[in-house]
N, C-alpha and C positions, 0 to 999 in steps of 0.2 A: 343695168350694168352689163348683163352678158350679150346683149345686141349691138354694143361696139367690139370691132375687130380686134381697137387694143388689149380686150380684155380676155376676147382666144388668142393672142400669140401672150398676154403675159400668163396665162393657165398654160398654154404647152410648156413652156420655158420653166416656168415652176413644177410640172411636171417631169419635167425632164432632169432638173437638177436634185427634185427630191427621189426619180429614179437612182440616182448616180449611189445614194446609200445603200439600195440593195442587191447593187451590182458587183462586179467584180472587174477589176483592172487587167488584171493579168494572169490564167492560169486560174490559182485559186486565192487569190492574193487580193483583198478587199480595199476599196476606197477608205474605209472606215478604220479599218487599219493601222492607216499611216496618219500620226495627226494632224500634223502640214496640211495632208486633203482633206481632214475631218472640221479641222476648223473653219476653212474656206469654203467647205459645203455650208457648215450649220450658219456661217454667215451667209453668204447665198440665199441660202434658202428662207432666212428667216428677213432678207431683204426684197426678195420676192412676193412672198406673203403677204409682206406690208405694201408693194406695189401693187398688187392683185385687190388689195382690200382698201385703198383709200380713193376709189374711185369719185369722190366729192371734191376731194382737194386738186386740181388736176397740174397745177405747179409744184407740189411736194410728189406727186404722183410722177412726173417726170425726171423731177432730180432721185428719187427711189428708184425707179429701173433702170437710170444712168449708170446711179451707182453702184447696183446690182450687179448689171453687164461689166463695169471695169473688176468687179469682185470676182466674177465668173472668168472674164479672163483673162485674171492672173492666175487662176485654176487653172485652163486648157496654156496657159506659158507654162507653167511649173509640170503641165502632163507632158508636154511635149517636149522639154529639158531633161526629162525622168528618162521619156523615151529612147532618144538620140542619146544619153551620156549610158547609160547601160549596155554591157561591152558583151552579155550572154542571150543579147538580142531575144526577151519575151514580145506573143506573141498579144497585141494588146485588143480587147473586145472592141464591138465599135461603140459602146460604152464611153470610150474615151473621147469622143468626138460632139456629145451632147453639150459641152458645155458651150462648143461654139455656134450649134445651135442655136442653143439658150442666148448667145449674147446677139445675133442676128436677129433674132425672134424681140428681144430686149428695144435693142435700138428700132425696129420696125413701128415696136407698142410707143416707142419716147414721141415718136415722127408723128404717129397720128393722134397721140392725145397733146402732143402745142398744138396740133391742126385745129383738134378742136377747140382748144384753149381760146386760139386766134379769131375762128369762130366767132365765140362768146363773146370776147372784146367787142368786136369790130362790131355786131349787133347792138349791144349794148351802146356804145358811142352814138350809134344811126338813133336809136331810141331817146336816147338824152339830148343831143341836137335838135330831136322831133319835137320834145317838148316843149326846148326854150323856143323854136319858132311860133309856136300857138298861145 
């Protein structure tokens, strides 16, 4: 499991999202706070986890961190809508930026586990062609 790359960018990524709960957005003003971002973490996060942990299935394993990454960034749309419409200009941590992290990191891990997936396929096919020639 942890000697594919996809499975350190989907640990940072899940790192970095389950950071965002102990963090602070703005000033003193918590992610956790607001339930809008409370929801969209604990999905996140609980979508993450599941990509990090089903590394046997590697097509549920892709469409999980897809959807993780669109979860995550409808999080950093909704931070950065927060940001620009607030008219007493706070000054926000870079706290706020993890989540686009996370979805770059996200789509990085989708890329290399079809890689592999393809892999597996295309091996597979060579192997069962092999047989019916014998």
């Amino acid at each position: 499991m942890w000697q594919r790359i996809q499975t350190l960018y989907l640990a940072i990524s899940t790192a970095l999202v389950v950071a965002m709960f102990f963090c602070n957005k703005a000033g003193d003003i918590s992610y956790v706070s607001y339930w809008p971002y409370l929801v969209l973490l604990i999905i996140s996060a609980a979508l993450h986890l599941l990509a990090l942990t089903t590394y046997r299935f590697r097509v549920f394993q892709v469409r999980t961190a897809v959807l993780a990454a669109i979860i995550t960034l409808a999080l950093q749309v909704w931070l950065a809508v927060d940001f620009f419409v607030t008219g007493n200009e706070p000054v926000f941590h870079v706290s706020a930026v993890f989540p686009l992290v996370a979805v770059i990191l996200d789509v990085l891990a989708a890329r290399s586990i079809w890689a592999d997936e393809l892999l597996v396929r295309s091996s597979s096919r060579l192997r069962s062609s092999k047989r019916k020639n014998h």
